[in-house]
Phi, psi and omega in degrees: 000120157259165168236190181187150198175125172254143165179172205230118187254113193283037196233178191249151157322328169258007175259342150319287185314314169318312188289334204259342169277055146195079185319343172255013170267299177306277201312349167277354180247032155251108178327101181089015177274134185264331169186169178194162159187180223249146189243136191333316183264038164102331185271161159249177177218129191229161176248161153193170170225169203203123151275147191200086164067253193261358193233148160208163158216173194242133166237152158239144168246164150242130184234156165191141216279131194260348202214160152210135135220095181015116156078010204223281227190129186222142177201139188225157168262145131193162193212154192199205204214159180272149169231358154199128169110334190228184170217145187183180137240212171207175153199113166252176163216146212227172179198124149246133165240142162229142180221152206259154202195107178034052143097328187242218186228110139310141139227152242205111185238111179228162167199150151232149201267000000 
């Protein structure tokens, strides 16, 4: 499955950039993540639960950062396993682009699962 998601951020690329190093701040503005934190080789580990009408389910991940390029473009892998509501595992791969826009940040979310 891919996705895609836009959206304008009213910031320059680098006070974005500042905001996006530093992964356990971005996990508190993502909707159903229950905790993360950050593991000893660069990676994290996250919780979420996910809704979907009357179903959710809970995953844990391991995310790890694949790409940086500074102000530009950030990409991560991760994969995990469902631990309620669903029985699975998962994997994505993921890109954030960011490009400067009036004074603010284009960003660009792209992925596949």
């Amino acid at each position: 499955m891919k996705f895609r998601q836009e959206f304008h951020i009213s910031e320059p690329p680098a006070t974005v950039w500042r905001f996006i190093e530093q992964p356990l701040r971005v996990a508190e503005c993502i909707p159903g993540v229950e905790s993360a934190e950050a593991l000893e080789d660069g990676r994290l580990s996250v919780r979420a639960t996910q809704k979907l009408g009357p179903m959710s389910a809970t995953f844990e991940a391991k995310i790890r950062i694949t790409e940086r390029v500074q102000e530009e473009r950030l990409a991560f892998s991760s994969t995990g396993k469902a631990v309620r509501g669903a029985i699975g595992n998962f994997r994505s791969d993921n890109i954030v682009t960011l490009k400067a826009n009036g004074g603010g940040t284009d960003i660009v979310v792209e992925g596949e699962a």
